[in-house]
C-alpha positions in Angstrom: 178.0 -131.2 -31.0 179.2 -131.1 -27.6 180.4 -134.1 -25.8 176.8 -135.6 -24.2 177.1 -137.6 -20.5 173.9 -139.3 -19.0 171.9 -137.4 -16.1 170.3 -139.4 -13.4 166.7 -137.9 -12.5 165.9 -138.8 -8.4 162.6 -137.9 -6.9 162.9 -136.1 -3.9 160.2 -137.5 -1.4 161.4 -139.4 1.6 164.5 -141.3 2.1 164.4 -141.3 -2.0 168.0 -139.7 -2.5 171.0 -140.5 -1.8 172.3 -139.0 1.8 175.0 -136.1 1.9 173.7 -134.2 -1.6 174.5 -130.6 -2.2 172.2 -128.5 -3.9 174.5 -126.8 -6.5 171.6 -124.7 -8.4 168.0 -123.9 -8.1 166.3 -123.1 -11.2 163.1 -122.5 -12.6 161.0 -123.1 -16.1 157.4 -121.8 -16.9 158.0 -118.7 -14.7 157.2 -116.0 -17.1 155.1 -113.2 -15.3 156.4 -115.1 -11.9 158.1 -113.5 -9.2 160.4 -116.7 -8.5 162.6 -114.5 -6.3 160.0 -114.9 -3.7 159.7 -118.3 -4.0 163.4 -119.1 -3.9 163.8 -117.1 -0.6 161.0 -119.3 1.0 162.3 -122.4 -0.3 163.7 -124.7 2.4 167.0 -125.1 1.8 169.2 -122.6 -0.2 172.4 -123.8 -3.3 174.9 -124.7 -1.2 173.0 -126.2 1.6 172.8 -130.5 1.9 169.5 -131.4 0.5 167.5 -132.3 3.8 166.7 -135.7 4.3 163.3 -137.8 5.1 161.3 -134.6 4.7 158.9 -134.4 2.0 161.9 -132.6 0.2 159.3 -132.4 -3.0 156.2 -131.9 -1.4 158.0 -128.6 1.2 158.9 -127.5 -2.0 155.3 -127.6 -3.8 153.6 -126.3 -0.9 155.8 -123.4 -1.1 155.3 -122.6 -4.7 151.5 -123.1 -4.0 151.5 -120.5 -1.0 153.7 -117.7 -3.0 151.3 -117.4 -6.2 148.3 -119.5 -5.7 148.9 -122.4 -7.9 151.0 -125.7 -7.5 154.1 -126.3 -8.8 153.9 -128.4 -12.0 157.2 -130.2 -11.2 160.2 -130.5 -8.6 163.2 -132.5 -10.0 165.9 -133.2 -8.9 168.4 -133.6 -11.4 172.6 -135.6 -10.8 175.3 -134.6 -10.8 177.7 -131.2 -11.4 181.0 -132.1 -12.2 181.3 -131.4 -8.3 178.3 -134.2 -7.5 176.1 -131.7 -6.6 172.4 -132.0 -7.5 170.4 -129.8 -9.5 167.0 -128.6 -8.7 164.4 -127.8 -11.3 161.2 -125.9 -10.1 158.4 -126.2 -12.6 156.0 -122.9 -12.7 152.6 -122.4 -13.8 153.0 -119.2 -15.2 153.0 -117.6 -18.9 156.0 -119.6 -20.2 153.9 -122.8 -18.9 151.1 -125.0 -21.7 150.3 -128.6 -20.6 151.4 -130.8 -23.1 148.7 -133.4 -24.5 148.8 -137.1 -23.6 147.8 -139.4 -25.8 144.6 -141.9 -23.9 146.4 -144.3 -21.8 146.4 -147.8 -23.4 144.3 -150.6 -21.4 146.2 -153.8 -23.1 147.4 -156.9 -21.0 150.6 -157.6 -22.5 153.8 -157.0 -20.1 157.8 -157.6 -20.9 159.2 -160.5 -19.7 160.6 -160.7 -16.0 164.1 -161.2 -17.6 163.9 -157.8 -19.3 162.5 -156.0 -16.2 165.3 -157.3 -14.1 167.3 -156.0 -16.9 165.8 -152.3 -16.9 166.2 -152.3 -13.2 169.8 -153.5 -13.1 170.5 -150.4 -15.8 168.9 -147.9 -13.9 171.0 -148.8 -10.5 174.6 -149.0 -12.9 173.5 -145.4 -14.8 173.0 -143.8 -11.4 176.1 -145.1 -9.7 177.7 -144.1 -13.1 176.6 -140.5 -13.0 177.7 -140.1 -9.0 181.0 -141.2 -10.4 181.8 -138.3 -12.0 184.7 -137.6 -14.8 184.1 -139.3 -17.9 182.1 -142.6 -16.3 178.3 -141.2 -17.7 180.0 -140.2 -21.5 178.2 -141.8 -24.3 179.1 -143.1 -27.1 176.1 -142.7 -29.7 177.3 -143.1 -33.0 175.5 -146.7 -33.3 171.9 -145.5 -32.7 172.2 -146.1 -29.5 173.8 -145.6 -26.3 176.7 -147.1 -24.7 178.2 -145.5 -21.9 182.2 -145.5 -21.1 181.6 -147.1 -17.8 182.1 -150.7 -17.7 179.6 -151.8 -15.9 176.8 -149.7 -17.6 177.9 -151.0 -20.8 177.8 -154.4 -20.7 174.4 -154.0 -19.7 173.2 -152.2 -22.3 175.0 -154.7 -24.8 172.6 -157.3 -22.8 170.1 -154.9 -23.7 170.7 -154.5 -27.5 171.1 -158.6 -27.6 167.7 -158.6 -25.9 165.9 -155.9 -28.3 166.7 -157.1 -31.2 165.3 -161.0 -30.4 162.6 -159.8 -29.2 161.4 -156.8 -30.9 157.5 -157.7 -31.5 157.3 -158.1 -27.8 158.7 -154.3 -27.1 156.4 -153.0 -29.7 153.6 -154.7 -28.5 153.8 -153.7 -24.9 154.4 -150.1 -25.6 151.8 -149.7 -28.0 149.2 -151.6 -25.8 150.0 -152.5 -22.4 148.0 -150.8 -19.3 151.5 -150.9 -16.9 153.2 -148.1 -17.7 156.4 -149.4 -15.9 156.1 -152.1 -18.8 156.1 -149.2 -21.1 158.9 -147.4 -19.8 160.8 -151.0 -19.8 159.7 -151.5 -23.5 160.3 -147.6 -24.6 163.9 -147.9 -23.6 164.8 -151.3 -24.8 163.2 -150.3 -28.5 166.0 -147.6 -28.7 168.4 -150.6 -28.7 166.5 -152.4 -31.6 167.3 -152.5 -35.0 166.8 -149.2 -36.8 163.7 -149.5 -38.7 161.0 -147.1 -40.1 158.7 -149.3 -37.5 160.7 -149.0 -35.0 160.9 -144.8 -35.2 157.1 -144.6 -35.7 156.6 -146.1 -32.3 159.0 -144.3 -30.6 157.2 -140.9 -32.0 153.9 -142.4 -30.8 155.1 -143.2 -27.3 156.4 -139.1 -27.0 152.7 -138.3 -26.0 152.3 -141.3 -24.1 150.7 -140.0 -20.3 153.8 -141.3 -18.4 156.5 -139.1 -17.7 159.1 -141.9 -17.8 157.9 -143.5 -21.2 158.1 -140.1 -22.9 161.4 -139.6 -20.9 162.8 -143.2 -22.2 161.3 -142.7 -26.3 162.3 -139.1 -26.8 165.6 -140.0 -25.5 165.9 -143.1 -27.9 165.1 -140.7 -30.8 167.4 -137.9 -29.9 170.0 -141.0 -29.9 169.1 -142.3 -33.2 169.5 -138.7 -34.7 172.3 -138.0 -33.3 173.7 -141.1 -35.5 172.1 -140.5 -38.3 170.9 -137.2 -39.1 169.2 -138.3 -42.3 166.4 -139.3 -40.1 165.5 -136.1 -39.4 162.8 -136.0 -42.2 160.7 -138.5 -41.0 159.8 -137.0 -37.8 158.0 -134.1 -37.3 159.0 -131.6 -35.1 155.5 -130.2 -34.1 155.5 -132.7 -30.4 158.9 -131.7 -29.5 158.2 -128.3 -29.8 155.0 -128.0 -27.5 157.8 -130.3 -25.1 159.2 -126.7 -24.6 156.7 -125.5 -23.1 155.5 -128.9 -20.9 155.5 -128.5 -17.3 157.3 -131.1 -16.8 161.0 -131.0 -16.9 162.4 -133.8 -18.8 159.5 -133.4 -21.8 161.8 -130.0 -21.9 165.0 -131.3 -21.7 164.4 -133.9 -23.7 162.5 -132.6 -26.9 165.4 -129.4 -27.0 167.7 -132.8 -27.1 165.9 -134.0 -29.9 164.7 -130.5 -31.7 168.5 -129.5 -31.4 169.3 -132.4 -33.9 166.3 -131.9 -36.1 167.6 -127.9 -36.6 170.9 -128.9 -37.6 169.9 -127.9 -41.4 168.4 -124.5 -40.0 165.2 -125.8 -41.6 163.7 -122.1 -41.7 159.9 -123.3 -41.3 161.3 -125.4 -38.3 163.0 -122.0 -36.6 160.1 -119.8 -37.6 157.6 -122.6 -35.1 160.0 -122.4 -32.4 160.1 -118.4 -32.5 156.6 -117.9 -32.8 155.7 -121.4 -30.5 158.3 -121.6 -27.9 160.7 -118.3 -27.6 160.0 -117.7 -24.1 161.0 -121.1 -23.0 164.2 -121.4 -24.8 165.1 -118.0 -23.2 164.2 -119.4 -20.1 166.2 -123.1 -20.2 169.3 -120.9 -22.0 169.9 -118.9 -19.3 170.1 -121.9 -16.8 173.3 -122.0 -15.2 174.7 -125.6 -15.9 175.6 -125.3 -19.2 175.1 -129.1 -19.9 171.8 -128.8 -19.1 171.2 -125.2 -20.8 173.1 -126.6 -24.4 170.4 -127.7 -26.4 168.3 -124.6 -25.7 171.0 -122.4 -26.4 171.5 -123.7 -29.7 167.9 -123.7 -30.8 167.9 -120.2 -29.5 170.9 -119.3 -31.2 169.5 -120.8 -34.6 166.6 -119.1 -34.8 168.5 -116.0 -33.4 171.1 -116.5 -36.9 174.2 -116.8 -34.8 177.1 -118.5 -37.1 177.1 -121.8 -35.3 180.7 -122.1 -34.8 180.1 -119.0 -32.4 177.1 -120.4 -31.6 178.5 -124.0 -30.2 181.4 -121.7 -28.5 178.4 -119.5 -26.7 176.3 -122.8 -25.9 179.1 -124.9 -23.8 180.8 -121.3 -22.3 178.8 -118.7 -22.4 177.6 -115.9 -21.7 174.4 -117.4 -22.4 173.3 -113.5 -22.0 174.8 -112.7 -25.7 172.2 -115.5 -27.2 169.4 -113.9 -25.9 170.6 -110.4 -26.6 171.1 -111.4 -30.3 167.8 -112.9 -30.2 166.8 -109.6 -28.9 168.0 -108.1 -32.0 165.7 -109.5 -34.9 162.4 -108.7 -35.8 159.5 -111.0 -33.3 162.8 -111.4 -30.9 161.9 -111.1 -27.0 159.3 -109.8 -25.6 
């Protein structure tokens, strides 16, 4: 697998992001049967221009998306950094390539984490984001553990805080994310159980939180579980791969980027039931997130569409970090119930 950094998601609404970002990319998901050329030409800034500031940077965008085809945009993120700090922009379409994913009901619960732990969660947050402006090496993880510890210093101490924390305090983490009505508290609680001991109860909440109705909680659990594979791949058969999959197709741009994370390692094996639902669930949206630009965001997609495609994955992992992305979907193109 390829070496795997951090990304740092910033909303773009007023005075939300960081002054003096370039917009390196603009790219799109859900878009099937969408003219985005249209929308990209009456966008307000262009790649290359500085991301405006104090504008209503997401809602100019969405109100342009809503005037070219009728219907709102189902997400604008802004995602950090190139390996030139410059910010990627994901536009999220409502078109062919686009299915809502299903929440689970929110929970209604009292409990909340302790202030110490949200201090915590806030304190990582800040370090991860000055960590990914950086650049070089400073967002690299190290994952082999279960979970994540990143080269820079200051990140990782942190997140040794954090494992400390988890693991005294694990019934109060599971009890705020499976009941609490904050969903702050749940994001706080969905990230700190990926630093718990690994446990068959710790996994099964993680999977339940991947349908929770906040982006940030699914964001934080999915993540955890993509972590915990990538450390151990014989866990791979105790989670099904149905809620990752309809990820894909979500509207939302880090249920996609994170269930290819985590789909990625559960189709290691080539599992053919698993690549036969993501060809006949899902093909339009892996064509669509391979053939982003930033290869670091495009990987995981590339190799799920190069696995169901059949390409040798040594090839495979050279296509997914260099390209041409173009010779995935060509292959794909090839086999029987391939593009359409």
């Amino acid at each position: 697998m390829a070496a795997v950094s951090v990304c740092s998601t910033l909303a773009l609404v007023d005075g939300a992001q960081p002054p003096g970002l370039r917009v390196a990319a603009i790219e799109f998901f859900g878009q099937k049967s969408v003219d985005t050329a249209a929308i990209r030409a009456a966008l307000p800034f262009r790649e290359g221009d500085e991301l405006p500031q104090g504008t209503g940077v997401k809602e100019r965008v969405g109100a342009v998306v809503l005037q070219s085809i009728g219907k709102a945009a189902t997400d604008v993120a802004g995602v950090c950094c190139t390996a030139d700090g410059g910010l990627l922009v994901f536009i999220g379409i409502p078109g062919e390539s686009y299915q809502a994913f299903a929440y689970s009901p929110a929970p209604t619960g009292h409990a909340r984490v302790s202030n110490q732990l949200e201090q915590l969660y806030d304190r990582l947050g800040e370090a991860i984001g000055a960590a990914v402006r950086k650049g070089g090496d400073a967002a690299k993880e190290d994952r082999s553990k279960g979970y994540a510890l990143t080269k820079d210093q200051q990140v990782r101490s942190i997140q040794l805080e954090l494992r400390r924390y988890a693991i005294r305090h694990e019934p109060e983490l599971l009890r705020v994310l499976e009941s609490s009505s904050d969903q702050k508290h749940r994001a706080i609680a969905s990230q700190a159980l990926g630093y718990a001991r690994q446990s068959r109860r710790q996994l099964l909440a993680l999977t339940r939180a991947v349908r929770d109705p906040d982006e940030e909680v699914r964001n934080n659990a999915t993540r955890a579980i993509g972590v915990l594979l990538d450390a151990n791949e014989r866990l791979a058969h105790q989670i099904p791969p149905d809620a990752f999959i309809e990820m894909l197709n979500s509207g939302i741009w880090t249920d996609r980027n994170k269930g290819a994370m985590v789909l990625e390692r559960l189709t290691v094996s080539r599992n053919p039931v698993v690549l036969a639902q993501l060809r006949t669930m899902a093909l339009d949206s892996l064509i669509e997130m391979t053939l982003w630009r930033a290869a670091s965001h495009a990987y995981f997609a590339r190799m799920l569409l190069g696995r169901v495609a059949g390409i040798p994955e040594k090839q495979l992992e050279e296509l997914a970090q260099k390209g041409p992305p173009e010779t995935i979907v060509e292959a794909m193109a090839g086999k029987p119930g391939g593009v359409r």
